[in-house]
C-alpha positions in Angstrom: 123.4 97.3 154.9 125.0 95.9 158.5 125.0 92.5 159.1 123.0 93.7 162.3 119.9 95.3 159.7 120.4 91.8 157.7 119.1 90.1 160.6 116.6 92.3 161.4 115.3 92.5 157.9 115.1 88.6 158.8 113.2 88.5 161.7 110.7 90.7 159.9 110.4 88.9 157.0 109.8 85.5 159.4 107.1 87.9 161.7 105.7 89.1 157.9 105.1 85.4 157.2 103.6 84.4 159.9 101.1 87.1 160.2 100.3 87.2 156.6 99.5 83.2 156.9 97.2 83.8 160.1 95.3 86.2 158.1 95.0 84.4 155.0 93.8 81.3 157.2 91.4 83.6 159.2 89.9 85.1 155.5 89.7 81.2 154.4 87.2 80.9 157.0 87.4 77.4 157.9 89.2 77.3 161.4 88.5 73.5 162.2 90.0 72.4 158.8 94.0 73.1 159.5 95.2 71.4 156.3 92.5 73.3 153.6 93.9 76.4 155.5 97.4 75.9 155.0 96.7 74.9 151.3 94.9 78.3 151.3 97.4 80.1 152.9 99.8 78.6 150.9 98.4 79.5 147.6 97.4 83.0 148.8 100.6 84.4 147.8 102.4 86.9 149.8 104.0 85.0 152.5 107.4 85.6 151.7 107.0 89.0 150.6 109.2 90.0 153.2 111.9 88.3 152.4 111.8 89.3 148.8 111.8 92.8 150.1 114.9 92.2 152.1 116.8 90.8 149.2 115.4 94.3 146.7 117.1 96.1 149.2 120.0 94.3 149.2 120.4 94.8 145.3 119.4 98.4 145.1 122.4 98.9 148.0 124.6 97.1 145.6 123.8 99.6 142.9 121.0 97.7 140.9 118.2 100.7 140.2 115.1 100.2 141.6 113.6 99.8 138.1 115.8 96.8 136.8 114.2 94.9 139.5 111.0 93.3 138.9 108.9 91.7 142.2 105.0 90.8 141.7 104.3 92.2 138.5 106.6 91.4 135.4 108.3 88.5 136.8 107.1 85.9 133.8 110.3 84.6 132.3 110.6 82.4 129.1 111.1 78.4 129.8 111.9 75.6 127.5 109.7 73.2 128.1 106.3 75.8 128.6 106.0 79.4 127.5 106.5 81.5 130.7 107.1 80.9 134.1 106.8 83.3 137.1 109.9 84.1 139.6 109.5 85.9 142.9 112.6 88.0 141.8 113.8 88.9 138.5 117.1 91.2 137.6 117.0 93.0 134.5 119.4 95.5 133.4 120.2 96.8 130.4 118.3 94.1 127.9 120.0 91.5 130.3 119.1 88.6 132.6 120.7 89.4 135.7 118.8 87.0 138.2 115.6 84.9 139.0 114.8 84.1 142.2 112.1 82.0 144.1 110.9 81.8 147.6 109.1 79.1 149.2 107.9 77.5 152.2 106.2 75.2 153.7 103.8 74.4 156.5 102.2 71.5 157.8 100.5 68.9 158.6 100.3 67.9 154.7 104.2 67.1 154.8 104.5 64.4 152.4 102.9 65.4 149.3 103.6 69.0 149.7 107.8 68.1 149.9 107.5 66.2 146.7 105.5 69.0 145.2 108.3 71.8 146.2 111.0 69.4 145.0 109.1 68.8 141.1 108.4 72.4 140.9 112.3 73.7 141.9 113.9 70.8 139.8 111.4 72.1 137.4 111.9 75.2 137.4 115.4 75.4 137.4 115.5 72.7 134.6 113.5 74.5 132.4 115.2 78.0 132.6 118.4 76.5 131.9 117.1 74.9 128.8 115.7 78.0 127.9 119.1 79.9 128.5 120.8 77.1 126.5 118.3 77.6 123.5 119.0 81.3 123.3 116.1 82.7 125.2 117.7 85.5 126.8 120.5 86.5 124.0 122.5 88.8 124.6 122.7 87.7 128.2 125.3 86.2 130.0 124.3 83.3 132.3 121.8 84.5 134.7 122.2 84.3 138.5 119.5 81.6 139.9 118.6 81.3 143.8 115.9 79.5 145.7 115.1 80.2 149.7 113.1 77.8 151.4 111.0 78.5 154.5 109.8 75.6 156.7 107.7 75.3 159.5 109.7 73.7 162.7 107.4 71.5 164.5 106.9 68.3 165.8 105.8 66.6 162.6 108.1 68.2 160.4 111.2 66.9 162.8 110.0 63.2 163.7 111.3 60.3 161.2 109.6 59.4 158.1 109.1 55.9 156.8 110.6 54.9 152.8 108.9 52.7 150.8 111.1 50.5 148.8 109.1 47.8 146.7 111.9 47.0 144.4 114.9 49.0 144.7 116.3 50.7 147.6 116.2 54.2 148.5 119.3 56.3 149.1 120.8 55.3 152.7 120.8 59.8 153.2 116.6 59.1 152.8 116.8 56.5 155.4 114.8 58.0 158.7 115.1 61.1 157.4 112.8 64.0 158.6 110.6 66.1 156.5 113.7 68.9 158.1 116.6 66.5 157.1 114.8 65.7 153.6 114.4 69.1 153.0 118.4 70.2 154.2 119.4 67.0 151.6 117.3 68.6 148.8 118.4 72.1 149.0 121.7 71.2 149.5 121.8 69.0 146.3 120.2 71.2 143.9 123.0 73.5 145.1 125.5 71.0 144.1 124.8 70.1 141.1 124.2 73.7 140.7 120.8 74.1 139.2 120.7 77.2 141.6 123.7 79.6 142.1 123.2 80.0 145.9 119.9 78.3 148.2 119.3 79.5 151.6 117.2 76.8 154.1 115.4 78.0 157.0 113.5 77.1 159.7 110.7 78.7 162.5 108.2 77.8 165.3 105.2 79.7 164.6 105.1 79.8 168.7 107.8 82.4 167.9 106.5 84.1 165.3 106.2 87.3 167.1 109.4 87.5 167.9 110.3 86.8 164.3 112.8 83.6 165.2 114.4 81.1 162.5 117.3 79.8 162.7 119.5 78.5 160.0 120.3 74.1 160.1 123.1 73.9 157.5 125.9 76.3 157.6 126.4 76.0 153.7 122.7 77.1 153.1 122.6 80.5 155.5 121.0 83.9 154.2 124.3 85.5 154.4 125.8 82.3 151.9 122.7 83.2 149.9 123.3 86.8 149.4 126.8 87.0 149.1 127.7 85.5 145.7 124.2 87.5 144.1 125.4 90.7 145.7 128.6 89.4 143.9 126.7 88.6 140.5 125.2 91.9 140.3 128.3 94.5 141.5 129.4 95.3 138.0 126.1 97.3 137.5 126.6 99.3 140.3 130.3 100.7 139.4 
């Protein structure tokens, strides 16, 4: 797959979003209530069914058979610290954790608690696999590829500062008039770091754009193509 059909597999999986929210919204039936919609929407599921689409394809280019790939149904994966957790994504081949992968997003106006929610549950989640892989879980498996895409709404609210509350210590100077945007790049960024995910892709769109199927991409570390490439990597010895 062209870098060119990579992009284009983008932009549809931004359009799919978008269109798959307005519906969900629409079926929620409360038009004057934004925020209960976007919970709704939110907890609807297949938003970012596109996107794992785009990344299937990716894998079954590299090689991986369509049935080592698991998307929607058998994704539950043992944790550590609870039984089972679903993934978006899960790679396995041959009695073998390949992969997990989540992908996530975010829309407003509920910015605040809805950031601390996504960092808990990919901390979490990541966290707990690890623990699991550490404990034997997956044996025979080698370690197992982990990724986490973030979509976020670009919008006003999303982009203006955002006040820290310090009562007894002080926050992080990185915090410090921060965006929901810039907290969001910080976050991503770090749990790449420390690497409690193998590769993390951050992006961002205008639902005025929606049709058109624009994002674009605020930290050149946390691109789709950076997200891919070492997964695409990960997973090339089962397609020689």
């Amino acid at each position: 797959m062209s870098m060119q059909d990579i992009e284009q597999g983008l932009r549809d999986a931004v359009r799919h979003f978008w269109s798959t929210r307005r519906r969900q919204s629409e079926r929620q039936g409360n038009e004057n209530d934004r925020d209960r919609g976007s919970r709704s929407a939110v907890t609807g599921g297949k938003q970012m069914d596109g996107f794992v689409r785009l990344v299937r394809e990716l894998l079954m280019t590299a090689g991986v058979p369509e049935t080592s790939i698991a998307a929607d149904r058998r994704v539950e994966l043992p944790g550590w610290f609870r039984a089972e957790k679903k993934w978006d994504l899960v790679v396995v081949h041959g009695g073998d954790l390949i992969a997990a992968m989540e992908f996530k997003s975010q829309i407003g106006p509920s910015f605040g608690n809805n950031f601390n929610n996504r960092t808990e549950e990919a901390l979490g989640s990541a966290t707990d696999i690890w623990a699991a892989y550490r404990e034997g879980a997956f044996k025979p498996s080698s370690r197992p590829f982990l990724g986490y895409l973030m979509l976020l709404e670009d919008c006003d609210r999303s982009r203006a500062p955002v006040k820290v509350v310090e009562p007894h210590f002080p926050v992080f100077p990185e915090f410090r008039g921060a965006s929901y945007r810039t907290r969001y790049t910080i976050v991503v960024e770090k749990l790449l770091r420390e690497r409690l995910y193998d590769s993390a892709c951050f992006l961002l769109s205008d639902p005025a754009s929606s049709a058109a199927g624009i994002y674009s991409e605020p930290h050149p570390e946390l691109t789709f193509a950076r997200f891919v490439a070492p997964l695409l990597a990960h997973v090339a010895p089962i397609g020689r």
